[in-house]
C-alpha positions as CSV (number, residue, x, y, z in Angstrom):
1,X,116.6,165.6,69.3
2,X,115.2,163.9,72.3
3,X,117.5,162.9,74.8
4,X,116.2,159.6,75.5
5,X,116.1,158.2,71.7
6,X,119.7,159.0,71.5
7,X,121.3,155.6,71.9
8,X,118.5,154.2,69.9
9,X,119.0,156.5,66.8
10,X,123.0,155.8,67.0
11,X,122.2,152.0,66.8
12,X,119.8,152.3,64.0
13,X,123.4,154.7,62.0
14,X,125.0,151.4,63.1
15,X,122.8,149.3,61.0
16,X,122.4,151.9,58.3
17,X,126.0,152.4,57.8
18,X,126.8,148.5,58.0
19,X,124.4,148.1,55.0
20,X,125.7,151.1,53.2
21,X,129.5,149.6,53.7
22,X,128.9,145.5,53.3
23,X,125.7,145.8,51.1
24,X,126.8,148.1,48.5
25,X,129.2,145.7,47.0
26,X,126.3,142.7,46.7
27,X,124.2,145.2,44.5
28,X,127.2,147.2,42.9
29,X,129.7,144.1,42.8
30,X,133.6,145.1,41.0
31,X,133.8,143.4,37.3
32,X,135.2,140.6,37.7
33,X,139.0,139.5,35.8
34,X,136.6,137.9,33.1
35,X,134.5,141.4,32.3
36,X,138.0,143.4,32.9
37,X,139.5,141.4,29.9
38,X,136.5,142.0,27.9
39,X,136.5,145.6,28.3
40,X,140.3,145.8,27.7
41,X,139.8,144.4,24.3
42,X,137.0,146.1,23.1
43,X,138.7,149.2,24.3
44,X,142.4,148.8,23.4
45,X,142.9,151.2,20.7
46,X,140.8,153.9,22.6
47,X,143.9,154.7,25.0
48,X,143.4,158.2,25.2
49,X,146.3,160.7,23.8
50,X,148.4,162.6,26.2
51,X,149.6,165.4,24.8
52,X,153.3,165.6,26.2
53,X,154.3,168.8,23.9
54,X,155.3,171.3,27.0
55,X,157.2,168.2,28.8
56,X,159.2,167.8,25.5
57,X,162.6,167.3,27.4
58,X,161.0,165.3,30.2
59,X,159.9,161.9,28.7
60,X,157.1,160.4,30.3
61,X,154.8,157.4,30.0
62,X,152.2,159.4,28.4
63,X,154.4,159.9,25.5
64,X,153.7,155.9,25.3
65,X,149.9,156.4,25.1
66,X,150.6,157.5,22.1
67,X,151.8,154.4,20.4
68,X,148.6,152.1,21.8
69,X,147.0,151.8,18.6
70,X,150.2,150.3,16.8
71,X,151.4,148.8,20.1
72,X,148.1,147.2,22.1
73,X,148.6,145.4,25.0
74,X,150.2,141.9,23.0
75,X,148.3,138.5,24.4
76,X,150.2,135.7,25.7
77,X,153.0,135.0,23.6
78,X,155.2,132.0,23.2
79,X,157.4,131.3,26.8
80,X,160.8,131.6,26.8
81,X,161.9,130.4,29.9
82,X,160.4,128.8,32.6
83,X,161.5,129.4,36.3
84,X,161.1,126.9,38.7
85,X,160.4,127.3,43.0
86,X,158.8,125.1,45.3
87,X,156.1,127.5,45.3
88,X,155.5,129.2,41.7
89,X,155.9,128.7,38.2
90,X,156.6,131.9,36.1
91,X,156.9,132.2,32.4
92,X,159.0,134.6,30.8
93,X,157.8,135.5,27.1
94,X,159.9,136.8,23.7
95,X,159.1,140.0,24.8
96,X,161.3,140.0,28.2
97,X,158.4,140.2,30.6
98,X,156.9,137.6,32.6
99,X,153.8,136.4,31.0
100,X,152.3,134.7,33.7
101,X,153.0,133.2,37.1
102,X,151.4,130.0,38.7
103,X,151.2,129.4,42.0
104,X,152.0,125.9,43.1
105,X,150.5,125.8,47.0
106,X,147.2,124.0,47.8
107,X,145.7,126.5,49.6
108,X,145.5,128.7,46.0
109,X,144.1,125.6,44.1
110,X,140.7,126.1,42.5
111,X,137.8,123.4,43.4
112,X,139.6,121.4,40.7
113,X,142.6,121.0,41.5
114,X,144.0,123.8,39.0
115,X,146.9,125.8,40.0
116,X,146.2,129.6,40.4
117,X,147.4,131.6,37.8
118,X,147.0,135.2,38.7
119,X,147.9,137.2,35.1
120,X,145.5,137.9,33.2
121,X,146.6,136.9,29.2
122,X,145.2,140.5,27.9
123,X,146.8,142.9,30.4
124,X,150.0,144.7,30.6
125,X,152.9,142.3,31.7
126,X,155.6,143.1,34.2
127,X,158.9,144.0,33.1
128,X,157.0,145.6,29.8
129,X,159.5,147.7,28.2
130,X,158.0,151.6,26.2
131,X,159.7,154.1,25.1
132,X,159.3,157.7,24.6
133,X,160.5,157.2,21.1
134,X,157.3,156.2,19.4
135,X,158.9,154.5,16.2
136,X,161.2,152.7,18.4
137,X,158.6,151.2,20.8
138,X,156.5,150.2,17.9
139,X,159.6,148.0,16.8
140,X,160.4,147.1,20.1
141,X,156.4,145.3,20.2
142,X,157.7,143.4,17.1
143,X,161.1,142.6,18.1
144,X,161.6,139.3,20.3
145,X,164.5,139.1,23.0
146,X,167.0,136.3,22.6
147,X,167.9,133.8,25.3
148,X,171.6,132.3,25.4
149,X,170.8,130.0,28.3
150,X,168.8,127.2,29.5
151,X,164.7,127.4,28.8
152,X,164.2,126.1,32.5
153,X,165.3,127.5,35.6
154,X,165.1,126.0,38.5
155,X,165.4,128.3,42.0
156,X,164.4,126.0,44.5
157,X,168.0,125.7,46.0
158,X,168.9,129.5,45.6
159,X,168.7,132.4,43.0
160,X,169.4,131.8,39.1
161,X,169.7,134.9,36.7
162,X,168.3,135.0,33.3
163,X,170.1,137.3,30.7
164,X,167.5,138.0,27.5
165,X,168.7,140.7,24.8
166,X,166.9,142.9,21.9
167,X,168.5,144.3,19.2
168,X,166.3,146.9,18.1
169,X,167.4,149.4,14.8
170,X,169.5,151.8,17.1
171,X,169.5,150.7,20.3
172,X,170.4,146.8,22.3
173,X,168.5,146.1,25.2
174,X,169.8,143.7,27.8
175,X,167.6,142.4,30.8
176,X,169.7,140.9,33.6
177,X,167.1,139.1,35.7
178,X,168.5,137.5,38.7
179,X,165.3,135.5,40.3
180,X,164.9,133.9,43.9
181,X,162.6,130.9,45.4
182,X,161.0,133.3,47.7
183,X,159.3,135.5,44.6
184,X,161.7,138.1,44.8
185,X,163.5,139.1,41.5
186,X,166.2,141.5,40.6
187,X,166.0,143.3,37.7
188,X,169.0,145.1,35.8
189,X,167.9,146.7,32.2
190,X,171.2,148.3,29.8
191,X,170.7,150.4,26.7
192,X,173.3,150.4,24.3
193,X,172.7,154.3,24.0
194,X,171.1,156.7,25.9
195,X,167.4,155.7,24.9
196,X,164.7,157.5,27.9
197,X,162.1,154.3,28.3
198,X,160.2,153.4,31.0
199,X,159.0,149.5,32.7
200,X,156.4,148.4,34.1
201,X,155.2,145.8,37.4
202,X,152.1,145.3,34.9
203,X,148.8,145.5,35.2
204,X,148.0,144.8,38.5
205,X,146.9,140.8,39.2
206,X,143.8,139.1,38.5
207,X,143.9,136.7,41.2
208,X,140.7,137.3,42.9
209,X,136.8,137.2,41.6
210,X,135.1,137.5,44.8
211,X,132.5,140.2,45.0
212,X,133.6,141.8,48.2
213,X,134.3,145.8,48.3
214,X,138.1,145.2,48.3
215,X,140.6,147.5,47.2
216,X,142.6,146.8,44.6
217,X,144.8,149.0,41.4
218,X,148.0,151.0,42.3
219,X,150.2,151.3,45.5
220,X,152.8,153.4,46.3
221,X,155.0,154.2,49.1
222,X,156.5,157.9,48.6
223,X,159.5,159.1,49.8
224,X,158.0,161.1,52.5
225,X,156.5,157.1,53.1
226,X,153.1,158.6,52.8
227,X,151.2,155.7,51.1
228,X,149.6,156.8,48.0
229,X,146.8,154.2,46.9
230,X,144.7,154.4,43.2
231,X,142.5,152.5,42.9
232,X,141.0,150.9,39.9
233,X,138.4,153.4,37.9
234,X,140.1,156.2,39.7
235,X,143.6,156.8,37.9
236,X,143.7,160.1,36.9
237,X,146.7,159.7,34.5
238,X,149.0,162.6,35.5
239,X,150.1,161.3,39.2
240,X,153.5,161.4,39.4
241,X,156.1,160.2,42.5
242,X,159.8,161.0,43.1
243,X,162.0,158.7,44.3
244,X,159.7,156.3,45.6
245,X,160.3,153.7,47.9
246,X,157.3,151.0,46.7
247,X,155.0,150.9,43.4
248,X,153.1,148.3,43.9
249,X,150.3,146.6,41.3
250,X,147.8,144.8,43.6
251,X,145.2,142.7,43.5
252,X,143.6,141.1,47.3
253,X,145.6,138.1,48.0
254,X,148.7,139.4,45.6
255,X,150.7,142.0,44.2
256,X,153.4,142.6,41.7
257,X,156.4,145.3,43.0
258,X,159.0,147.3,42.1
259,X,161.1,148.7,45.3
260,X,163.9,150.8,46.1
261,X,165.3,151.8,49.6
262,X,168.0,153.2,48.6
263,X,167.7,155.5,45.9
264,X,164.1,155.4,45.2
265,X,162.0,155.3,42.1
266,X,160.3,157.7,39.7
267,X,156.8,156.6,39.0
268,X,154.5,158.0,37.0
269,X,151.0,156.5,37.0
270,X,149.1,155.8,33.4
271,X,145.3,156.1,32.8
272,X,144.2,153.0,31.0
273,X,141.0,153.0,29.2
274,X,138.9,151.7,32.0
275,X,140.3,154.5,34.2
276,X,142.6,151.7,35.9
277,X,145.6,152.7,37.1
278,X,149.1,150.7,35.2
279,X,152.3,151.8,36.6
280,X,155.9,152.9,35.1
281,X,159.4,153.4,36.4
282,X,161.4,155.6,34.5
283,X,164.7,154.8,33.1
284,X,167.6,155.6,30.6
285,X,170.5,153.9,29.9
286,X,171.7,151.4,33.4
287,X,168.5,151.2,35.7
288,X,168.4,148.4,38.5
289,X,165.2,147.4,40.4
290,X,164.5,144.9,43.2
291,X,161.1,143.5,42.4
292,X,158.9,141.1,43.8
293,X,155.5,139.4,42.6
294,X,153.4,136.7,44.4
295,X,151.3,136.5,47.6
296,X,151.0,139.4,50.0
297,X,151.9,137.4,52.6
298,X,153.4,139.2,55.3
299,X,156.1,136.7,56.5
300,X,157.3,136.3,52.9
301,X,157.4,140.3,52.2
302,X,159.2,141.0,56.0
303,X,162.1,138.7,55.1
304,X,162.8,140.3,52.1
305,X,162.3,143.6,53.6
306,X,160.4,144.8,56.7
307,X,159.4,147.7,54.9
308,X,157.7,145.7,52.3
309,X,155.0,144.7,54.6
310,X,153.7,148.3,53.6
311,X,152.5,146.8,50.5
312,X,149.7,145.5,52.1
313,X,146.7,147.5,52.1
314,X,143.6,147.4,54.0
315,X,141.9,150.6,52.7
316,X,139.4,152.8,54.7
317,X,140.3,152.3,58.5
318,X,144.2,151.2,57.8
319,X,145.2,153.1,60.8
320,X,143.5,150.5,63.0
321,X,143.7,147.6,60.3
322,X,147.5,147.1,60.3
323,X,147.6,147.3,63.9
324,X,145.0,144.9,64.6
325,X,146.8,142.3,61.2
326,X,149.9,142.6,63.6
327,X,148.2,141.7,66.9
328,X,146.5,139.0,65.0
329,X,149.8,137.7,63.3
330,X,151.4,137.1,67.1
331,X,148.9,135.2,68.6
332,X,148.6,133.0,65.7
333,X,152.3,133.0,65.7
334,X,151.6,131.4,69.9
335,X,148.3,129.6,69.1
336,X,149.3,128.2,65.6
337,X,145.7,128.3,64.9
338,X,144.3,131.2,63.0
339,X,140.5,130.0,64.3
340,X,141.6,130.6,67.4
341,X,143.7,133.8,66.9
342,X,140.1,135.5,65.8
343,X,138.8,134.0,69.0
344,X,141.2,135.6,71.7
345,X,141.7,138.9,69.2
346,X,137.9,139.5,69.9
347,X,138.5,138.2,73.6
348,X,141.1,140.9,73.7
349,X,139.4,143.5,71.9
350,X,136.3,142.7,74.7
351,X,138.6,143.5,77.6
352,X,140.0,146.6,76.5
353,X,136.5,148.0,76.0
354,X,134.7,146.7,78.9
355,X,135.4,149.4,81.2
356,X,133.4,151.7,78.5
357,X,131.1,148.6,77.8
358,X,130.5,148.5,81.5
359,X,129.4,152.1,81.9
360,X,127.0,152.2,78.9
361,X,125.7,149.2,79.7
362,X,124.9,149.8,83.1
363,X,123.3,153.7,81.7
364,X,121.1,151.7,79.6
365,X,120.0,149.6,82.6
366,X,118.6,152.7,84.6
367,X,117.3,154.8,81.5
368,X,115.1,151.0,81.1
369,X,113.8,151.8,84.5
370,X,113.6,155.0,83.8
371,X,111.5,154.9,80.5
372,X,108.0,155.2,82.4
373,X,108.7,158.3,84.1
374,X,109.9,159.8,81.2
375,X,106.8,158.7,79.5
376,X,105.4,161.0,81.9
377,X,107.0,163.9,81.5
378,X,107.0,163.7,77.3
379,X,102.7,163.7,78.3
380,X,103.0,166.4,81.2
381,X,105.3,168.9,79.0
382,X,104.4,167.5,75.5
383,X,103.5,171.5,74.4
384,X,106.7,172.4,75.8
385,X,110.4,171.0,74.5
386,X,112.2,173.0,76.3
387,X,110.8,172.8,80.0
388,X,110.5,168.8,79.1
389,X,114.2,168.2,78.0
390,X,115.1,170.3,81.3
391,X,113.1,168.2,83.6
392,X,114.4,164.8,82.3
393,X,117.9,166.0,82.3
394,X,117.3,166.9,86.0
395,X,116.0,163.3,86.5
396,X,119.0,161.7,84.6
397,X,121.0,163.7,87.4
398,X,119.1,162.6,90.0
399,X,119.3,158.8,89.0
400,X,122.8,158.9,88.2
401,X,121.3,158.0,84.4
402,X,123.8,159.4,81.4
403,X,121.7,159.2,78.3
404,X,124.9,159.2,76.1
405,X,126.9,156.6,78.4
406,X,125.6,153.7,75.7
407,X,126.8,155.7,72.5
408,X,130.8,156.0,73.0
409,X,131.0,151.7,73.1
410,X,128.8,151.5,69.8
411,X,130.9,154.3,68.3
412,X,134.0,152.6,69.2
413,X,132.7,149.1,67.6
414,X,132.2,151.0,64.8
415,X,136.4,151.6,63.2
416,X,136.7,148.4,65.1
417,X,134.5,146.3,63.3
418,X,135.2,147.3,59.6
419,X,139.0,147.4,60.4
420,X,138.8,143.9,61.9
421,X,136.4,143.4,58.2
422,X,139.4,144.9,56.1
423,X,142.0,142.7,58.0
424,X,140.1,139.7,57.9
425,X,138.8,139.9,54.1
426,X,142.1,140.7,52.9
427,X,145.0,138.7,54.6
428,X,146.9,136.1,52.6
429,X,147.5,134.1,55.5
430,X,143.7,133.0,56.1
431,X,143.8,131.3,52.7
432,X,143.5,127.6,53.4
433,X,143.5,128.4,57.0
434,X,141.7,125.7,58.9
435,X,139.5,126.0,62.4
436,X,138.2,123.0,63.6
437,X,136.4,120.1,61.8
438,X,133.9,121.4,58.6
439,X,135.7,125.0,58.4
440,X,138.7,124.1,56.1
441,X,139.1,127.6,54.9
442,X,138.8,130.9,57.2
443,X,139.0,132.7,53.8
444,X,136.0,131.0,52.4
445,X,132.4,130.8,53.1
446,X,131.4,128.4,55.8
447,X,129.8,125.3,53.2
448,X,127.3,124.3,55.8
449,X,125.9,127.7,56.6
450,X,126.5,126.4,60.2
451,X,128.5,129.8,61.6
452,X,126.1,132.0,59.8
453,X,123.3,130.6,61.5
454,X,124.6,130.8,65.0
455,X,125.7,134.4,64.4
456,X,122.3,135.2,63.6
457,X,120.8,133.4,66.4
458,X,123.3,134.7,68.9
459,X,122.1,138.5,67.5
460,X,118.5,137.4,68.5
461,X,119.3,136.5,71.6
462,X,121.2,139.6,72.4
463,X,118.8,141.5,71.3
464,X,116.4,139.1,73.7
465,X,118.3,140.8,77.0
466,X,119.4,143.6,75.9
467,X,117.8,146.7,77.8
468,X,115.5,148.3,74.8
469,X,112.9,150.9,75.0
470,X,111.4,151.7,71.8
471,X,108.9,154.5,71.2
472,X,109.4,154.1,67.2
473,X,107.3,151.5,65.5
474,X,109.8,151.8,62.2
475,X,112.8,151.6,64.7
476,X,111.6,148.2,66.7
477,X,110.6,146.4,63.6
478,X,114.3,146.8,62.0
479,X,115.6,145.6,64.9
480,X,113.5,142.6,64.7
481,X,114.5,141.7,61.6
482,X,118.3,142.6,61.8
483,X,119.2,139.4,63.0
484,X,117.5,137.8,59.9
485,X,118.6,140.4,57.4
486,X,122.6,140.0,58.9
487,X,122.5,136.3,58.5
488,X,121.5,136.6,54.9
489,X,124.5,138.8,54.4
490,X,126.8,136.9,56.3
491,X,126.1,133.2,54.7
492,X,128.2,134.0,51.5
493,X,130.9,136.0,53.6
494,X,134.6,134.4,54.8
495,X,133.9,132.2,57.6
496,X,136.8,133.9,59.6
497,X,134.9,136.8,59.6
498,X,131.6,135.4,60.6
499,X,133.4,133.6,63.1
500,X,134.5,136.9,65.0
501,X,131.2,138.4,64.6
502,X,129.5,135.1,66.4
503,X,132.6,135.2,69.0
504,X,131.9,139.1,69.4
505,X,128.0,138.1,70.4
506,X,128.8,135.7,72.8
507,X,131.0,137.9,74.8
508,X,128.3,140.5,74.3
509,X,126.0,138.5,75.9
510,X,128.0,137.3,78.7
511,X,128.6,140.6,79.2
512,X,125.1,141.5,79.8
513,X,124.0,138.7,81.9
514,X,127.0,140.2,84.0
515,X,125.8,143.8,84.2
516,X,122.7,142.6,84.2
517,X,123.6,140.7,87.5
518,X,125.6,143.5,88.8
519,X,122.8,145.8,88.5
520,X,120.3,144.1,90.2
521,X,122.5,143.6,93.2
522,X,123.2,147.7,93.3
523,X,119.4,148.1,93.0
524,X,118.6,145.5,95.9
525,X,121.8,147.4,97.7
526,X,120.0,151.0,97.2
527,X,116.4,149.3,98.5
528,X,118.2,147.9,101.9
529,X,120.0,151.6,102.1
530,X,117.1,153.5,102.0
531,X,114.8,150.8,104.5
532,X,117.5,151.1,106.8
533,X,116.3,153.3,109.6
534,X,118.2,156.1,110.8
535,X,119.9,156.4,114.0
């Protein structure tokens, strides 16, 4: 490869790769909650059978598979108990588990007012109850639980527990559920008789129908506290987990959790039809949980536990993602703006790369004044590669010129910019966020195409004074268009994220008119130096 198209190519894997990463979910979008449900009925007594014949003394949940055909995943049933917060509704059904779970805060409301209700009615429900006895779980699916209290609870002023009981043939289940106002539940299930079962966080919400590439399926935080993640499509139906600390069922904005710090959980992972992963916690006789379900919002899940705040998952690039979500939360936590958090993040992120920025910036600058004489040499050596690569590397060395001092700041935007993408697209706390005066919502699309427009024009003019030397017809005319082609892909995107992209160009641009500046003067310095006559 050429020295001199370096920089240029590595741009051009910028743009590539950006397309492959953001584009891929506009033409290969994740079904939606809607064509999940679908598929989960047309498909629910195809649960594959897992033979469990050499784990005979070792019940697991594949000994439930089993039993899907006598006991599908049941619909919404009739609510037993309704529990009560300032911020959720959650319904608790005749079969112990909570059937569905509203959430009561503006920001979640639909475009008509609706609450958000984020179970879907034809998935597994947490605190779902199999056991390894096959009989038995097919008279547990027909058995409701009783209910000796009150059919409302109300939590707002502090926790309230709920105790629901089954009497099954040759067992009695009893489900002590103690629940809070912050979402947090705890969750103590007794057998009569030693009966090996296994419960469930459910299926993992269905909060969220954006077309984004988000992740979303199976979480869970070993006891090495290695974070295992599976997503949905990719369960593979045998992955097991020994005293884990987290299983977590998630969906982008919210998660249902089991958690134990203390002793830990064993969690086997199920292979539904689809190939999504559904979670179980094993149990026999006494089993206690601490559980959780509702938004992944990191000041909710840190009061409860700090280690909870491991629940939330960015995906590719989480090594930089969480980082940057905490940097993020504490300037927001200062500003009380999260408009202006994405501004001074990007401000910040500009100032810890400008000494690089500076360098490649001002390497592009002389290989621009350069480009002429190595137009030369390319015509003087053009039946020679080697001779002609040797003689422009001794110019770059005589110029002071680096022909790689512009790729380390483009690879380092690079992590940056699609962990910034993860953090942005998935935080709870941008929901409802407001900037200033249209944007109402740093989570949603801007509804006046106003930021996507000035991103795109920013790009153009970047491109306008940025240093550029194109020898590639192909190359030049993607770069002409990129602008265009970005804009298009950022008008449906979360104005939060648009909004650091624009930020990010304006910055870039100031940034050039400064090196631009800066080289000018060292050129005019260089001119004076070498007029100057000698003593």
């Amino acid at each position: 490869m050429e020295q001199q198209d370096l920089n240029r190519r590595l741009l051009l894997a910028l743009a590539l790769s950006f397309f492959v990463f953001i584009g891929y979910s506009y033409f290969f979008p994740p079904a939606t909650p809607t064509e999940v449900a679908k598929q989960t009925t047309n498909t629910a007594n195809q649960t594959p059978s897992i033979d469990t014949a050499s784990n005979a003394n070792v019940p697991t949940p594949g000994a439930t598979a089993t039993t899907a055909a006598s006991a599908p995943v049941q619909m919404a049933s009739t609510g037993l108990v309704s529990v009560k917060s300032d911020n959720f509704i959650m319904t608790v059904d005749e079969f112990g588990r909570i059937s569905q779970v509203e959430l009561l805060e503006t920001k979640y409301h639909d475009d008509e007012g609706n609450n958000l209700k984020i179970l879907s009615p034809t998935e597994v429900k947490p605190l779902e109850v199999r056991f390894s006895d096959v009989k038995l779980n097919e008279e547990a699916f027909k058995t409701p639980y009783v209910n000796a209290g009150s059919q409302t609870i109300d939590v707002s002023n502090g926790p309230q527990t709920l105790t629901l009981t089954q009497t099954l043939s040759s067992v009695t289940v009893t489900k002590k559920i103690t629940f809070k106002p912050t979402g947090q539940y705890d969750v103590t299930v007794t057998t009569s008789a030693s009966t090996p079962y296994f419960i469930t966080p459910g299926h993992r919400p269905v909060a969220d129908q954006s077309m984004y590439m988000l992740v979303r399926g199976a979480l869970v935080k070993g006891a090495d506290d290695i974070i295992n993640t599976v997503e949905d499509g990719d369960a593979e139906g045998y992955e097991k987990f020994q005293n884990a600390k987290i299983a977590s069922a998630f969906d982008r904005y919210v998660a249902s959790m089991f958690f134990d710090f203390d002793k830990g959980l064993n969690v086997s992972i199920l292979k539904e039809a689809n190939g999504d992963p559904l979670i179980f916690v094993q149990g026999e006789d006494t089993l206690t949980l601490n559980a959780y379900i509702g938004p992944k919002e990191e000041r909710i899940l840190r009061a409860i536990n700090p280690e909870l705040t491991d629940a939330i998952e960015f995906g590719w690039f989480s090594f930089l993602a969480k980082p940057f979500y905490q940097v993020l939360l504490w300037i927001n936590d200062y500003v009380g703006n999260w408009g202006w958090a994405i501004i001074l993040f990007t401000l910040l992120v500009k100032f810890v790369l400008f000494p690089l920025s500076y360098k490649g910036m001002m390497s592009m600058q002389k290989l621009k004044d350069l480009a002429p004489k190595m137009k030369d040499l390319k015509e003087k050596y053009k039946g020679d590669p080697a001779k002609m690569n040797a003689q422009m590397m001794e110019m770059y060395k005589k110029h002071g010129a680096n022909p790689m001092g512009g790729c380390l700041p483009l690879i380092l935007q690079i992590p940056v910019f699609f962990a910034l993408y993860r953090v942005l697209l998935n935080a709870d706390e941008l929901q409802g966020a407001q900037w200033i005066l249209w944007i109402e919502n740093l989570a949603a699309m801007d509804p006046y195409f106003v930021l996507p427009v000035l991103m795109g024009a920013s790009m153009w003019f970047q491109q306008k004074i940025t240093p550029s030397n194109f020898t590639d017809p192909l190359q030049e005319k993607i770069f002409k268009w990129f602008p265009v082609i970005m804009t298009v892909f950022f008008v449906y995107f979360p104005s939060g994220l648009v909004l650091y992209w624009l930020v990010n160009n304006l910055f870039t641009i100031a940034q050039q008119y400064f090196i631009n500046h800066m080289y000018e003067k060292q050129k005019q310095a260089a001119i004076a130096a070498h007029k100057k006559p000698k003593e």
